[in-house]
Each structure stands twice: as C-alpha cells, then as structure tokens.
N, C-alpha and C positions, 0 to 999 in steps of 0.2 A: 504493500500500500504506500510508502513511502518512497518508495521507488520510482510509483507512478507519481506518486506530487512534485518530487524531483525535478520529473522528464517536464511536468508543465508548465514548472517555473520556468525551466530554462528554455523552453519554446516560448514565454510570453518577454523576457528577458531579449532575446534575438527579438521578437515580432519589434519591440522599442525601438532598439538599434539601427534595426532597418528604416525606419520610418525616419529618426533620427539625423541619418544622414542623406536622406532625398533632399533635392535643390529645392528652397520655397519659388511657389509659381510666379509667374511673371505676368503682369497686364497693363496690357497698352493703355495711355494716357484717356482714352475713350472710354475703358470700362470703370465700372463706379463699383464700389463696394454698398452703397445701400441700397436695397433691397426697393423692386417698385412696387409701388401700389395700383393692382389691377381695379379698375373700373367696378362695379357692383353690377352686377348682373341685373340685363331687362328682358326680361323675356320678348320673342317677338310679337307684333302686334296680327292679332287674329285676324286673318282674311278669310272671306271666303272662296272654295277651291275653284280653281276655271274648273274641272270637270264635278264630278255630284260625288262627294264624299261615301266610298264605301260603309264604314263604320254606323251609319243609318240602317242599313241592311242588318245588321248582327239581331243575334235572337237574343231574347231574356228567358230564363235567367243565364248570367254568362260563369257561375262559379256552380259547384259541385252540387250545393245547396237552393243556388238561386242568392242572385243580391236580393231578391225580398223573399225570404226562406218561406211566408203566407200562400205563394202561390202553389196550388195543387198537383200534388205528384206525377199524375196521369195528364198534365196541363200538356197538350201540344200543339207548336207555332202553326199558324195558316202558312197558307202558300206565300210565298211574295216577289212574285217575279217583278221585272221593272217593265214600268208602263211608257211603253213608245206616243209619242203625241203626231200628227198627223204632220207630215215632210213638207210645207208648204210653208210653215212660220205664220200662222193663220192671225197671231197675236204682235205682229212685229208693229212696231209704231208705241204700242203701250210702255206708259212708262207709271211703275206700280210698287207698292214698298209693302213688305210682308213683316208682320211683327209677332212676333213671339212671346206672348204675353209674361207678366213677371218677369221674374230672373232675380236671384240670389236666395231664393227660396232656402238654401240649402243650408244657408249658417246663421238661420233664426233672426229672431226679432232685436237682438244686440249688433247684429251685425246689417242693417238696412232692410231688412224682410218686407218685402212689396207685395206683401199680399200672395193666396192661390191656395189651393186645396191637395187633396191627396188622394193616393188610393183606399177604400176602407180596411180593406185586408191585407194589400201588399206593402202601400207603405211611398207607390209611385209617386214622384214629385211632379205637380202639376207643368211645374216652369220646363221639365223636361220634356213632357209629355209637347208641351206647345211647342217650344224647339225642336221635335221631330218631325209634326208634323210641316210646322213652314220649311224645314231643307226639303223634305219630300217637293214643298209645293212652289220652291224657290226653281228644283230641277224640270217641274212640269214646265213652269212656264218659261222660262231660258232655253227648252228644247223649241217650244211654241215660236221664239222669239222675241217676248217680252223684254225689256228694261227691269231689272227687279232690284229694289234696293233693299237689305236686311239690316231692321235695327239692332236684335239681340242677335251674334252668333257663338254665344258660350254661354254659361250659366254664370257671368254674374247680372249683376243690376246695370242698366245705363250709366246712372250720377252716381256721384258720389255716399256710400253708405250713411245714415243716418243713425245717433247713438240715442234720441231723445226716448223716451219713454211711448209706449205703441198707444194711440190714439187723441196725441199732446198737439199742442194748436203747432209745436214744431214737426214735429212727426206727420201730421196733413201737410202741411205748408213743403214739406219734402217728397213727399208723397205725389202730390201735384208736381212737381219739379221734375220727377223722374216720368211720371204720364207725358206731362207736355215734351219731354226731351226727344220723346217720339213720332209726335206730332214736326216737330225742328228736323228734324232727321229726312222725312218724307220734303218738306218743303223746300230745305236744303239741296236735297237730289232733283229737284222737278219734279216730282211724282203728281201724277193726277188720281191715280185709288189708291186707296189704301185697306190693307185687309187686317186685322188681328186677330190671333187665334189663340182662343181660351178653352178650357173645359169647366164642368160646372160642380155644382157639391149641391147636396142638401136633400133633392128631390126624394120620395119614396118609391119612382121608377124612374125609369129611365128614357129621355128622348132628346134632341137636338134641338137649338132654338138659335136665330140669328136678328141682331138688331140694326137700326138706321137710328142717326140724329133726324127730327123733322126740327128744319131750320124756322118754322115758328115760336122755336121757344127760343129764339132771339130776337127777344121783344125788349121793353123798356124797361123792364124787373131786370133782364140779364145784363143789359147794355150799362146799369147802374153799377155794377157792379166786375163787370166785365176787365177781366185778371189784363189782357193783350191788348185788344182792339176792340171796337164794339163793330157789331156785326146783325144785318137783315134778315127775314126773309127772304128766302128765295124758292121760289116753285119750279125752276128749270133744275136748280140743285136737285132737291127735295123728291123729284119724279125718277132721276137717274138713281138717286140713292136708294128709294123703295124699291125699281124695277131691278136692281144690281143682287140685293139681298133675297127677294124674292126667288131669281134665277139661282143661287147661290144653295138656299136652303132646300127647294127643291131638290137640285142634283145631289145634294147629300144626304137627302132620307133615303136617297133610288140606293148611293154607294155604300151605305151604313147601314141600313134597312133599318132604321129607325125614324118612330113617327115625330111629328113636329108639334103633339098638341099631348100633354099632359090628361087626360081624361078626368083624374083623379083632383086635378085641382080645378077652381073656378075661373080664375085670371087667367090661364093657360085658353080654359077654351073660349073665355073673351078675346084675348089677345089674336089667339091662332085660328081664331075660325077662320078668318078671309083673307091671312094675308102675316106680314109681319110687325113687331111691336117697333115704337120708335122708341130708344133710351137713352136719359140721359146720363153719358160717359164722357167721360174726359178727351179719353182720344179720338173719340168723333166729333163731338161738343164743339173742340176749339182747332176742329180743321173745317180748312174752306173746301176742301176736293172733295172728292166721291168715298165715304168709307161704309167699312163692314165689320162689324164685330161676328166673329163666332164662337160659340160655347159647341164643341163638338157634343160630348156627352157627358154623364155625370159618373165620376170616377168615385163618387161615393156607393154606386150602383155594383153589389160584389163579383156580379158573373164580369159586368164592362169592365171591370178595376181588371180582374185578370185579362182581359183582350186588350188594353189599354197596354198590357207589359206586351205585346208582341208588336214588332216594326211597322207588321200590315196591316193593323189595324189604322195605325197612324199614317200608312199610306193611303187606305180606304177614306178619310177622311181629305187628306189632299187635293186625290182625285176627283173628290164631290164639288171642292172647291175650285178646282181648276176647271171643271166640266160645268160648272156654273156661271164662270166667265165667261169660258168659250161660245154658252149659248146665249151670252148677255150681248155681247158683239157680233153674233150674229146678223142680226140684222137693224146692228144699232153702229154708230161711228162712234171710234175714240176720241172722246172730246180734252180738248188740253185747258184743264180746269185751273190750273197752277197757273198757268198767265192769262185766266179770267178777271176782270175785277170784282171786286168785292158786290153786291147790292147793294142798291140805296135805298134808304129808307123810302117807305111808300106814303105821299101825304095822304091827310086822317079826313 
C-alpha cells in the first residue's frame, strides 16, 4: 500500500515539473485578457410560416398518458386530411385579419389573464383551442388567395401583462387595451374583415352561435362617451356585416353539424330564430370594417371538450368559416372598407 502512494507522489511531483517548465503563452497586442460580455439572449420574433405549419396536424394527447390524462382511453383522433381550396384564388383581392381570441391564458390571472374558458374534463385551454383553429383558417385562405393578417400567433397576450387585481377599474382599463390592440392590428394592415375566433362555456348543451356589431348603437349614449373616435350609423356597414355572419354560421352548422339555436334556452331561440344576434364586443364595437365574432362550440360541453383535443375538429370549424366566406363573395364584391370614410351623423 505504501508502495503504491509512493508511485503517486512521485507521478504528481513530475506532473508539476513539467508544467513548470513550459514557456508562459504569448499574445498579440490585440488580445485582451478580460473576458466579454455576451449580449442576453432575445429570442426570435414569431413569424408566421410562408408554408402552413405542420405541428397543427399533430394528434392529442401527445404523451403516454395524454397532456390532459381526463380524456378517455378508447378516445380516437378523426381523420384529418388537408383540405385543398379550389386553384383559381377565388379570394384574391381580400385583405382580412384573423384573431385568435385571448392569449396568455396559461399563466393565470397574476400574470395578465385575458379572459377564456376550458375544457370541462380535459383541462383544454380555450386560447389554444382558438389559435388552432385560425392557423387552420389562416392556410385556407392564403391557398384561396387572400391577404390575411394574424394578430395572436403564440400563446401569449398582445400588450403588455397586467398585475392589478382581476376585475379592478385597472385591470378593465387593460383589459380594453389588449381588445383594442386588435382592432390597431387589423387597421394597421388594411384589413377590410375581420374574423375572431372564440369558443364558448357555460351552456347545458351544446351549439354554435356567431355575432355582428349593429352600428346603431353608435348613437349619442356611445359617442358620449366614446374611448377613440365617435362614430355613426351606418346601414351599408351594418347589411355586409349581418349578411357576412349569417353566410358564416351557416356553413358551420353544415361543417360541425351542430345546431345554431339552443332549444333549451329562451334568448337562444329569440335570438336565432331568423337570423343572427348583434353584440356588443369590443372588437367589433370599435372597428369600422366588416367583423365577425365566432364562439365555435362550448368546451364546457364533455363529449365537445374531448373532440375539441383532436386537430380536426378544429379544422372542421375553419373550414365552416372559410366556406362561409367563400359563399359570402360569391356573389357579392370585396368592398375596401378600411379606406371608407367614417359616416356622418344623420340630421334629426
């Protein structure tokens, strides 16, 4: 044993020695002895892709278990092949901004939480659910030809996060801030429509509903009070924007096969007997161009909640909207609303 500690002294004894007498290095009058300081890393800024993002295609759940372990064993994905739109560019000319409702859903109400629901059982986040469906509806219409400009294309929020306490005159006040920042976004790019896509909560069944601003409720209460600009009536609006949502909701009961009228509730079959509701929303409210809210379905609804985790669902939904464009222009011209002027008040 001794023998051996011997042998290592005198191998670490030599290791010295040699080091000892190596030449110290040499550096040119250029190099510096202290150390730089790299930049701090920025990630890149999110584009979206010239061609349609594979990763939309992927099935849920993607882990052993399922990211939302709720959804049922025997759960299996629909088909989802990708839908070709007709070779002709039937849509070229439009110029259209697609919004993906919410965003930041995901790190609560401390961290700027804009609102949105969930699945009842699985746990899906609303903000992502909308984000899937607009890339689906971003690549229908960029095949068509469209113009399309997207406001959200990641999960967080537009503005800046909000820390105030959830439903504090600061927390509206930001709240609005991140709505309008959508509406800036559209008018920013030229856009003449504008579409958002929500899904819904609450109901005790399940069906689709899609709304229009009717610009008479910018009247003299609104204009009072009026956050931007004050702003008219208009009936040349107001007919595009009904006949837009109308074509809209249709082609989506056909793609979804779901109905558009609640049975179970009163206001549903007020509303939907003949047509579509006008609501007032912010991001229709305080745009002058053609828009459209959609609530595809309600993700508190438990069979939907699971069809909601597979991609084709949320393609099925796309497609209603893209094919409800398509038949909207059909035999209608793409009017360039964004370099319309405003209406003026009508004397009394």
């Amino acid at each position: 044993m001794k023998n051996v500690s011997m042998i290592i002294m005198v191998f670490v004894c030599l290791l010295i020695i040699a080091f000892a007498k190596m030449p110290p290095p040499v550096f040119s009058e250029q190099e510096t002895f202290i150390p730089k300081v790299t930049e701090k890393y920025q990630p890149p800024e999110r584009k979206l892709p010239e061609k349609f993002n594979n990763k939309w295609y992927r099935v849920r759940p993607r882990t052993e278990k399922g990211i939302y372990p709720n959804v049922p064993e025997d759960w299996e994905p629909m088909e989802n092949p990708r839908y070709e739109v007709a070779e002709n560019r039937p849509l070229k000319g439009l110029r259209i901004c697609v919004d993906a409702g919410h965003g930041g859903q995901l790190w609560g109400p401390t961290h700027g939480y804009t609102g949105g629901t969930r699945g009842r059982n699985t746990g899906f986040l609303e903000d992502e659910a909308n984000l899937r469906v607009a890339f689906f509806l971003w690549d229908l219409l960029t095949q068509a030809g469209a113009e399309v400009t997207m406001t959200r294309k990641g999960p967080d929020r537009m503005s800046e996060a909000c820390f105030a306490p959830l439903r504090s005159k600061e927390w509206q006040l930001n709240r609005h801030k991140e709505l309008y920042s959508r509406v800036q976004i559209a008018d920013e790019a030229g856009c003449d429509y504008f579409i958002t896509i929500h899904h819904n909560a609450g109901a005790p069944t399940n069906y689709l509903s899609c709304y229009y601003f009717d610009t008479s409720q910018w009247d003299d209460e609104y204009n009072e009070s009026a956050p931007y600009v004050k702003r008219y009536s208009d009936e040349e609006l107001n007919r595009e924007r009904y006949q837009m949502t109308i074509e809209i909701q249709n082609a989506m009961s056909r793609t979804l096969d779901l109905r558009v009228i609640n049975p179970a509730m009163e206001w549903s079959r007020m509303y939907y007997g003949y047509g579509v509701p006008s609501h007032n929303i912010t991001v229709l409210r305080e745009s002058k161009i053609v828009g459209v809210l959609v609530e595809v379905s309600f993700m508190t609804d438990p069979e939907e909640d699971v069809r909601l985790n597979d991609p084709a669902r949320a393609k099925q939904a796309a497609k209603g909207v893209y094919e409800g464009i398509l038949g909207h222009f059909r035999y209608r011209p793409i009017k360039r609303w964004s370099e319309r002027p405003l209406a003026k008040p009508q004397p009394d």
